[in-house]
DOSEVEX-752229 format. One record per residue: residue in one letter; x, y, z of N, C-alpha, C in turn. Coordinates in steps of 0.1 Angstrom, whole numbers, plus 2048, in hexadecimal, padded with zeros to 3 digits. Atoms other than C-alpha are relative to their C-alpha. Layout:
// DOSEVEX-752229
AXYZXYZXYZ ...
// end
This chain:
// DOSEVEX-752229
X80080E804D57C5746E8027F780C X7FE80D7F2D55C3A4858027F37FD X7F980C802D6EC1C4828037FA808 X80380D7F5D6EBFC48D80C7F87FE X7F7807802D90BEB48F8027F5806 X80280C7F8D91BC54938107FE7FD X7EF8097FADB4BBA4A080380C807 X7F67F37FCDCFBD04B580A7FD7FF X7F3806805DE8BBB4A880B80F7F8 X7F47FC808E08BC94937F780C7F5 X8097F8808DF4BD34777F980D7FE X80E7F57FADD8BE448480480A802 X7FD7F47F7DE6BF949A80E80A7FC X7F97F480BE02C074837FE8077F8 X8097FA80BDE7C0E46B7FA80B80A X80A7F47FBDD5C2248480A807804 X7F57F3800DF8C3748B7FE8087F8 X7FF7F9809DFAC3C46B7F280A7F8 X80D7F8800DD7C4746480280E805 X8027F47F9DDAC6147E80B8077F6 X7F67F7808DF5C724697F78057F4 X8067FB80EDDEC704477F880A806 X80D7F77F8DC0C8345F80680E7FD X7FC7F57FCDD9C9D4648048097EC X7FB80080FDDFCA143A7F580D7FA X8087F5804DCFCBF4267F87F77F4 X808803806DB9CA54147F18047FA X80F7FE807D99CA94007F77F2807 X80A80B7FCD7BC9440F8067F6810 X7F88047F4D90C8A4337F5801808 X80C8017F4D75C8244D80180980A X7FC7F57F4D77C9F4688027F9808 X8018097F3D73C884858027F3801 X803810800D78C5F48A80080180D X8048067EED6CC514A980A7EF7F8 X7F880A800D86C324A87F97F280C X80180B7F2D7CC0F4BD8077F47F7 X7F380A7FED96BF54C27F97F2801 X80A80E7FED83BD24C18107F5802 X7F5808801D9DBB54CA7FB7F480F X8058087F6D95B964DF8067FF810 X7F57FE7F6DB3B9D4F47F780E804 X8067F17FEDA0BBF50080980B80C X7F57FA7FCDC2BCA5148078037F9 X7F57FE808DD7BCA4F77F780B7F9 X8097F8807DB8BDD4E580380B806 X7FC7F47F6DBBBF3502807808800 X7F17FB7F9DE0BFA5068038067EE X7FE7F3810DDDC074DC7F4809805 X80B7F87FFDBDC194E480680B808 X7FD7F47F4DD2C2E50080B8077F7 X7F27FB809DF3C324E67FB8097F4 X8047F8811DDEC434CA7F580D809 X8017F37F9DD6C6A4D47FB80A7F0 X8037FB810DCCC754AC7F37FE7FA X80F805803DA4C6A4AD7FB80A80A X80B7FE7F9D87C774BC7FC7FB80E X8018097F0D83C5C4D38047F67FA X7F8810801D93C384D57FD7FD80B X80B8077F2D7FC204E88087F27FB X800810807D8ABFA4E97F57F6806 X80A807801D75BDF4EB8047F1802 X7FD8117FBD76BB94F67F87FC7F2 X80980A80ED6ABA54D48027F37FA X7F8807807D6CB834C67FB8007F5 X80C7FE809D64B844A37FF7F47FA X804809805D5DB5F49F7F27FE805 X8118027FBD3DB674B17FB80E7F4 X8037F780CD2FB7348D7F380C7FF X8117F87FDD0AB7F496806810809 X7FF7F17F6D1BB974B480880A7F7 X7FC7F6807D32BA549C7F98097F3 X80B7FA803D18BA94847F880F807 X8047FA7F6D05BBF49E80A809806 X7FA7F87FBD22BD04A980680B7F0 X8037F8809D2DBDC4877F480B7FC X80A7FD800D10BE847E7FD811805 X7FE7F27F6D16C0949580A80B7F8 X7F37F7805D35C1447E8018007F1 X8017FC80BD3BC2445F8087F47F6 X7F7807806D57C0E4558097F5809 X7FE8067F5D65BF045F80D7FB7FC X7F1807806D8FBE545C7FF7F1809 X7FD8107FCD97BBF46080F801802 X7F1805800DBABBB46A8037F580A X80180F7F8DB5B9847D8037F77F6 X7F680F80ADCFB7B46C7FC7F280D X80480680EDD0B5E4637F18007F9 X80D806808DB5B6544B7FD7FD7F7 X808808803DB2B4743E7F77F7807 X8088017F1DA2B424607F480C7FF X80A7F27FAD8EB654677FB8057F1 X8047FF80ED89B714427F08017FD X8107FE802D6BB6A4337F57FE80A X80E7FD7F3D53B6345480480E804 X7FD7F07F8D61B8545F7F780E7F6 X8047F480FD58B9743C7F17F9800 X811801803D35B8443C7FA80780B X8067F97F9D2DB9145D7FE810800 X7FD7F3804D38BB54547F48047F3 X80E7FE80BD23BB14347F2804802 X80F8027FED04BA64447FF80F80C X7FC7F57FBD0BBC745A7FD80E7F6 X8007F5809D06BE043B80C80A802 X7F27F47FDD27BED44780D8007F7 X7F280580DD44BF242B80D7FB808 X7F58087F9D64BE343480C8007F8 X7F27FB807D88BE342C8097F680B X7F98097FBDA3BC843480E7FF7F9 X7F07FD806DC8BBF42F7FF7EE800 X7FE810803DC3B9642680B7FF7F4 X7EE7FB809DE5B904147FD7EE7FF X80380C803DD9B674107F67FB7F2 X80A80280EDD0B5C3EB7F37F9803 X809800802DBBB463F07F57FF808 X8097F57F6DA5B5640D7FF8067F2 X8047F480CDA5B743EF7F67F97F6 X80F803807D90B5D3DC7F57FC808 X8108027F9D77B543F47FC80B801 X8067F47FAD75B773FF7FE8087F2 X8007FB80BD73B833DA7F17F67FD X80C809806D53B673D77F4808806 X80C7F97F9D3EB7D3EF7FF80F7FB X8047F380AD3DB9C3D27F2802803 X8107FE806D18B943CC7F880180D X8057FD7F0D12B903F480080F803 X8027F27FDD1FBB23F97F98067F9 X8097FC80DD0DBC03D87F580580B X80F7FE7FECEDBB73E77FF80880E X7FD7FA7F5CF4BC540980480D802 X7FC7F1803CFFBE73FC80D803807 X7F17FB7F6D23BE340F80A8017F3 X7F47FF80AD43BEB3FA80B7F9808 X7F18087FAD65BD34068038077FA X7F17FD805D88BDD4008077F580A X7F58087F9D9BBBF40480F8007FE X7F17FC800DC3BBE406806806801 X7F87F7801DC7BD940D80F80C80B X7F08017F6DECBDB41C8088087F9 X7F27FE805E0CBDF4108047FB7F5 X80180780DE0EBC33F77F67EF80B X8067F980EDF5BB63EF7F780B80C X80B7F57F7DE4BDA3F480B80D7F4 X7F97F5807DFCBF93E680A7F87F1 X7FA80880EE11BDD3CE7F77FD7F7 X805801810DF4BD53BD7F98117F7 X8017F9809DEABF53B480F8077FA X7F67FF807E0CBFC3AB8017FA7F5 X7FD80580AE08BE13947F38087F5 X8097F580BDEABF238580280B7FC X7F97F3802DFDC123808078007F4 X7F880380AE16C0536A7F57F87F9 X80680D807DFCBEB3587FA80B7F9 X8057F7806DE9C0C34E8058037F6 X7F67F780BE07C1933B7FC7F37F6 X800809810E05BFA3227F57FD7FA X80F808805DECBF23087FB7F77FB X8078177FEDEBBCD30C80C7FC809 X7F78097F4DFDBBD32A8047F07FD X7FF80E803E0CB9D3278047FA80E X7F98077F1E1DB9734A80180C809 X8047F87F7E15BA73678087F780D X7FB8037F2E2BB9B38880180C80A X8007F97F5E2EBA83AC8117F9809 X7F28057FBE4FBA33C17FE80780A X7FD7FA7F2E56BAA3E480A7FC804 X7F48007F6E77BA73FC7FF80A80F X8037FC7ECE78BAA42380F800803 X7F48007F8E98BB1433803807808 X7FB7F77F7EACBBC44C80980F7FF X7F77EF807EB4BE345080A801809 X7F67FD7F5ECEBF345A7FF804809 X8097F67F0ECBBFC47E80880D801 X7F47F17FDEEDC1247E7FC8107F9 X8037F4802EDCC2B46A7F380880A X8097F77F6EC5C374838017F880F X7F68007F2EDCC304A47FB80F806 X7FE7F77FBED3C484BD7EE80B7FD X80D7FF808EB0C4F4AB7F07FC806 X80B8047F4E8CC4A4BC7FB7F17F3 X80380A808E8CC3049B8057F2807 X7F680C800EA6C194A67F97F2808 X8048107FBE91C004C17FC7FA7F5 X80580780EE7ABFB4A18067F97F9 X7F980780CE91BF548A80D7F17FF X7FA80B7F8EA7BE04A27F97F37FF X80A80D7FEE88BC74A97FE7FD7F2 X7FE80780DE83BC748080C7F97FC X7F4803807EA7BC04798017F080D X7FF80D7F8EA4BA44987F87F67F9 X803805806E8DB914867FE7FC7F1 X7FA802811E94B9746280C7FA7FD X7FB8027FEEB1B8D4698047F0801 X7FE80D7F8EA9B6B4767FF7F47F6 X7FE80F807EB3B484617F67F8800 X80280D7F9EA2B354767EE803802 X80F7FC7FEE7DB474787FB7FF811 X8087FD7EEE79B424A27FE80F801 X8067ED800E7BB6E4A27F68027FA X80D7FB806E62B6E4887F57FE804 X80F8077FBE4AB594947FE808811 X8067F57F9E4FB6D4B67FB80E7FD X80B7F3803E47B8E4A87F47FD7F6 X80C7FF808E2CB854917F97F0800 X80380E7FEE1FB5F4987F57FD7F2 X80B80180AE01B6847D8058027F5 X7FD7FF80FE17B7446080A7F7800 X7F6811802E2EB544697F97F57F9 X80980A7FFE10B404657FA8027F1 X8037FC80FE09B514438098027F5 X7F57FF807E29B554357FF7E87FA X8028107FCE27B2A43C7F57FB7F3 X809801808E08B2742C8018027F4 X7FC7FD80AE10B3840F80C7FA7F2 X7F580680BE31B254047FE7F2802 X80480C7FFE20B0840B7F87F67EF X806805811E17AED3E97F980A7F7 X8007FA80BE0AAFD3CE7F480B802 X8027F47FEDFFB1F3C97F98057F0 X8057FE80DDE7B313AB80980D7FC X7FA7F7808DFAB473937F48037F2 X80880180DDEBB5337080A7FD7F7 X7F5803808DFBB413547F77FE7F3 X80580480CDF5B4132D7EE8087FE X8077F87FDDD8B5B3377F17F6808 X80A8047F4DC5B463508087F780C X7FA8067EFDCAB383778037EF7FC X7FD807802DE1B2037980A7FE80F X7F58027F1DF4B0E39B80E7F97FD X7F68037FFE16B083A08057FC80D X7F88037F4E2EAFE3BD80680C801 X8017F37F8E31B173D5814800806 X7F67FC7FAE53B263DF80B7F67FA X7F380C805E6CB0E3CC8048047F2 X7FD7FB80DE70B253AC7FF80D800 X8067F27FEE77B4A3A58088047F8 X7F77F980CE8DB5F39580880D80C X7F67F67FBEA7B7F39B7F78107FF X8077F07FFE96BA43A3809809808 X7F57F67FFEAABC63A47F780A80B X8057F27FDE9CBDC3BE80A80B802 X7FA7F37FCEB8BF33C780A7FE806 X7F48007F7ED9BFD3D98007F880C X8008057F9ED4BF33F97FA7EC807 X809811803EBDBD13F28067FD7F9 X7FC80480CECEBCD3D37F57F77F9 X80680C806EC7BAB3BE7FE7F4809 X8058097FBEB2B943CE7FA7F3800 X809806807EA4B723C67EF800808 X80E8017FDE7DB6F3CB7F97F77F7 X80880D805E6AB4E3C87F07FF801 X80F7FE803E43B4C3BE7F97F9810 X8098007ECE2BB4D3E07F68067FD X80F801803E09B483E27F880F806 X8067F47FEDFBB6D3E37F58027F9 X80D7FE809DDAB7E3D98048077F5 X7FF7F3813DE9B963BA7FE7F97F7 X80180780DDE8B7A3A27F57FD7FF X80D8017FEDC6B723AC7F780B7FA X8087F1805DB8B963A98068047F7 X7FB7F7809DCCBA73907FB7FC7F1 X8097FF810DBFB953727EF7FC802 X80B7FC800DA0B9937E7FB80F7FB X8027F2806DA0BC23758077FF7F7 X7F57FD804DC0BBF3607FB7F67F0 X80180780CDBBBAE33C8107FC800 X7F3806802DDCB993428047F07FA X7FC80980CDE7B853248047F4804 X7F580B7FEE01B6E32D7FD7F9814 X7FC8037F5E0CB6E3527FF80D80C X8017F67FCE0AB7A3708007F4812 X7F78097F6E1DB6E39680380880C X8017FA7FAE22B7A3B880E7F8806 X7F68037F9E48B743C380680680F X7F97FE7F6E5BB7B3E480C7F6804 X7F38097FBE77B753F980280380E X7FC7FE7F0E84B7942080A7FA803 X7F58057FCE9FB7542F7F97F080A X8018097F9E90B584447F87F77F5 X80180C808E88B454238027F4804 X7FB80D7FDE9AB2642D7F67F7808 X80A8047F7E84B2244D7F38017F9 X8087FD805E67B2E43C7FE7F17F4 X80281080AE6CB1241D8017F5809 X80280D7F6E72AF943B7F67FC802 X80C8037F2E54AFB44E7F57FF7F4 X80F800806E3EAFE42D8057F37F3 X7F9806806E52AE84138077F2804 X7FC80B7FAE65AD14278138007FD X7F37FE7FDE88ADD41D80080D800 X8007F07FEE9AAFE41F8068047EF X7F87F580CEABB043FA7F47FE7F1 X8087FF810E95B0B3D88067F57FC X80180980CE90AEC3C28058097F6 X8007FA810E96B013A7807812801 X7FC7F57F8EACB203B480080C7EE X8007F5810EACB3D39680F804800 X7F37FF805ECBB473868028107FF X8037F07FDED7B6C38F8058037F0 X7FE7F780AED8B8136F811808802 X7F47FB7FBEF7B903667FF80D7F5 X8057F2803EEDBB436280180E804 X7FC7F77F9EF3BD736B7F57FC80C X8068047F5EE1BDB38F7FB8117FE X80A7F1801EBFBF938E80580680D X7FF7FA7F2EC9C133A57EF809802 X80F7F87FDEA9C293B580880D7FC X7F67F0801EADC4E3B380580280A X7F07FE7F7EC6C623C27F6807811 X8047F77F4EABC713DE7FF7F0808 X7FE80A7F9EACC4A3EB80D7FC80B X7F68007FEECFC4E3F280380480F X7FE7FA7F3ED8C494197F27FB805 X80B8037F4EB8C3E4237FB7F1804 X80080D7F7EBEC184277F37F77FD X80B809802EA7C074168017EE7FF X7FE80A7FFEA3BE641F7F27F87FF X80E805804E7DBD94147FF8067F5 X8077F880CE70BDD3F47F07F77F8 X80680480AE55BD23DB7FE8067F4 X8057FB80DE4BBD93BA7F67F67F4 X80A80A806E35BCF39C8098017F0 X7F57FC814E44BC93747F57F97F9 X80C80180AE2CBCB3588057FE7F6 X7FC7FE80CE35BC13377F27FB7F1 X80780380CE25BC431480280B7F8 X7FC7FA811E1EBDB2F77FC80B801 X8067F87FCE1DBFE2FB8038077F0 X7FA7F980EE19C142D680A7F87F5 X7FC80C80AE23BF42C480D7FD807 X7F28047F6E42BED2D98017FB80E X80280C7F5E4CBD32F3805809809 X7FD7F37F1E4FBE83158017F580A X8038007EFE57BE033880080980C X7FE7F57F3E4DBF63568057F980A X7FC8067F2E59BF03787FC80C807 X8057F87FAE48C033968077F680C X7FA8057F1E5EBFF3B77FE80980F X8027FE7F7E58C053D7805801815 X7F88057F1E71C063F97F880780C X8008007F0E70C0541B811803804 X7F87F97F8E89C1F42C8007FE80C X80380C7F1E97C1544C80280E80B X8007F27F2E90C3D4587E87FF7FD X815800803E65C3344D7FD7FD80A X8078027F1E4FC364687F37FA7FC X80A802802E34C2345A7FB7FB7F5 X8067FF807E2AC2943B8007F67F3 X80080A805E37C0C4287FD7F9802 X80E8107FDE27BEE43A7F3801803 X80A7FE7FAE0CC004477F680F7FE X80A7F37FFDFFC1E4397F47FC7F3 X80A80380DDECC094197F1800805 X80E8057FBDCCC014327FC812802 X8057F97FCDCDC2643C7F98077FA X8047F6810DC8C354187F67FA7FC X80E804808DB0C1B4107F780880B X8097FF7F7D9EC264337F780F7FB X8027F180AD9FC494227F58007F4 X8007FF80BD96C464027EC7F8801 X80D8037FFD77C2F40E7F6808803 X8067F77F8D6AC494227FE80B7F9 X8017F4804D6EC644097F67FD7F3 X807804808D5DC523EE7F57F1802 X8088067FCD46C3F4007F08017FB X8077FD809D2BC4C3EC7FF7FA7F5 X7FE7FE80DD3AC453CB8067EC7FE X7FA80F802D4DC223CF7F37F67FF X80A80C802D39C023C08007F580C X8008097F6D2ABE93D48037EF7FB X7F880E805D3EBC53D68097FF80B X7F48027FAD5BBB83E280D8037F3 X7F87FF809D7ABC63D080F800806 X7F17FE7FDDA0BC23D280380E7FE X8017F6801DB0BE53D28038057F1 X8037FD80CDB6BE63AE7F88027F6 X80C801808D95BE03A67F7810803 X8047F57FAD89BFF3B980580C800 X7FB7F67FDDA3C193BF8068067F7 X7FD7F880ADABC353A98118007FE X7F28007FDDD5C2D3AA80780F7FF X7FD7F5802DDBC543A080180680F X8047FA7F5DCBC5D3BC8057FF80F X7F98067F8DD9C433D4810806805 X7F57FB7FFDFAC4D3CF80680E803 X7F97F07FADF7C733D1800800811 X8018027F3DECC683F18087FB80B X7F88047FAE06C543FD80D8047FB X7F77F6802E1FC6D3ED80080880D X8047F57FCE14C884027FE7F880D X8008017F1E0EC714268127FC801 X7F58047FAE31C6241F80B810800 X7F97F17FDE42C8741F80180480D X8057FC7F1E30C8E43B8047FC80F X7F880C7F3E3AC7445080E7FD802 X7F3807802E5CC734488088107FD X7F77EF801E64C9D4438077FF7F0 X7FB7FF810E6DC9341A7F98077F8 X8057F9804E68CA14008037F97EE X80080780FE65C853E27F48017F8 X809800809E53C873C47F97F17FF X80480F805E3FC6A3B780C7F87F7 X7F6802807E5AC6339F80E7F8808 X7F78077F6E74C5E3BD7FB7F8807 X8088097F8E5BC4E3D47FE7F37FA X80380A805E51C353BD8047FD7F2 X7FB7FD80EE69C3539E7F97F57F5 X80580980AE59C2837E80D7FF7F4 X7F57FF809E75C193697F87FA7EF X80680480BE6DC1134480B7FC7F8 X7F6806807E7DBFC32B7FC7FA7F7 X80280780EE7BBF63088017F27F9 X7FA80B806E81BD12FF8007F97F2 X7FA800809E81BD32DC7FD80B7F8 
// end
């Protein structure tokens, strides 16, 4: 297989770590070979990943800008498959996915911006006729949360409310003192850490710029079973991930799951994409104009979900999840599918969702419909998951089941 990676940013280039691990996986349909090239306008920084990754065939990098649309056209064109990981794209986005289109080359991206996800969800019928397949979102959240949320949505047989939740925070460094983890986890806990957002915006200036965007005026949610906008980041509620995160609040932010999800999902009522960070304050500053929620949510006063006991010790400090409720066998249900970030993960939480889609494109490249689809619309979630059961073991020397990995809680509500 021959892949074309646009950025060498953060992203990118953790996704192509983690890749090389899936390569190494006793998969069904795994490409024998990738020839890898590094595209990035910076073509030193392209470089200086292209020399760090030793798990391909070959890794070549490449000088590119891809606002010159015709060249990238023409340069795609050469490769099987093409990943986007070039932010802000509500900037790069859809000219990047037209030129890839007009290229006949499939493509696969991590855009995590609602409404970019609808323009780039408008060029279905463009790709169609062009015979390319997209996979957009496909990340972390949105990208593995929303099929999470289609996992649980499956189990009911009528959905009424379908949300997504996320939390970013700082890990513990002290557990992996002395550890080939600890710079890592140091530099995350430096900026997760931070009040004030100047760390954040140094390590990531593009997901400062989209975090911004996002809690910025009013944002589409699904309400009353069609799209409906609200005010962004000034309202939320209380969510239980676990021991170490505990109870969090997380306020509504303009993401693509609400967008896509009742597009595959027959969802009744509602349906919302919350988060939270420690550098909220700054964050509602710079996009809002103050730092504290208009409308702060009121903590529940409730036992607190612990994970299972194979979580135990390993410092979780990120999480997300999805919560489905409606009527399963004549009775009101709620699932919950959660999801952490361990602060001994080498990866596979922020960055292994682009690698499984990279997979999964390639092995069913044959079989997948032509369009533009979010990953729910596309991907088998069964399948997904055995997948990222089985790389996160690997990468990490565990030995969790699905059940521990990603506990499904259920709960009767009347």
């Amino acid at each position: 297989m021959k892949l074309l990676l646009l950025g060498a940013g953060v992203i990118g280039g953790e996704g192509m770590r983690v890749l090389q691990h899936l390569l190494d996986l006793d998969l069904e349909g795994l490409p024998k070979e990738v020839e890898l090239t590094i595209a990035d306008l910076n073509v030193d920084r392209a470089q200086e990943l292209a020399d760090s990754l030793d798990g391909y065939k070959k890794v070549t990098a490449m000088q590119l800008d891809i606002t010159d649309t015709d060249n990238l056209t023409e340069v795609a064109k050469d490769f099987d498959l093409v990943l986007n990981a070039v932010g802000p794209f509500v900037r790069f986005g859809v000219p990047t996915l037209k030129a890839v289109i007009a290229s006949g080359t499939n493509y696969i991206d991590v855009c995590d911006e609602g409404d970019t996800t609808e323009d780039l969800l408008d060029l279905f019928d463009e790709a169609k006729e062009a015979g390319v397949t997209a996979l957009i979102n496909m990340g972390q959240a949105p990208g593995i949360l929303n099929l999470q949320a289609k996992y649980i949505a499956d189990k009911l047989d009528e959905v009424d409310t379908l949300k997504v939740v996320w939390h970013s925070g700082p890990p513990n460094v002290d557990l992996v003192r002395g550890t080939d983890l600890e710079e890592s986890m140091q530099y995350i806990f430096d900026f997760e850490d931070d009040v004030t957002g100047e760390k954040f915006i140094e390590f990531s200036p593009a997901c400062w710029d989209h975090l911004v965007h996002s809690a910025t005026g009013q944002i589409p949610i699904w309400k009353d079973g069609k799209r409906a906008m609200v005010e962004a980041f000034d309202s939320g509620e209380y969510f239980d991930f676990s021991g170490d995160i505990g109870r969090v609040p997380v306020y509504l932010f303009g993401h693509p799951e609400p967008i896509t999800l009742p597009r595959y999902i027959d969802i009744k009522d509602y349906s919302a994409c919350l988060g939270t960070l420690k550098s909220d304050p700054a964050i509602r500053k710079a996009a809002r104009g103050h730092e504290d929620p208009v409308h702060p949510p009121v903590e529940p006063d409730a036992p607190l979900y612990e994970m299972p006991d194979a979580w135990k010790d390993l410092g979780a400090f990120q999480g997300q999840a999805a919560i489905a409720e409606g009527t399963e066998d004549g009775k009101r249900v709620r699932y919950t599918s959660r999801w952490l970030q361990s602060v001994f993960d080498r990866g596979v939480y922020a960055y292994g969702g682009n690698p499984i889609g990279i997979y999964l494109m390639y092995k069913h490249k044959d079989n997948f419909p032509k369009g533009v689809f979010a990953p729910e619309g596309l991907i088998d979630t069964e399948e997904f998951f055995n997948v990222l059961v089985k790389l996160t073991n690997s990468m990490h020397d565990w030995d969790m089941s699905f059940e521990e990995l990603l506990p499904i809680q259920r709960e009767v509500l009347e």
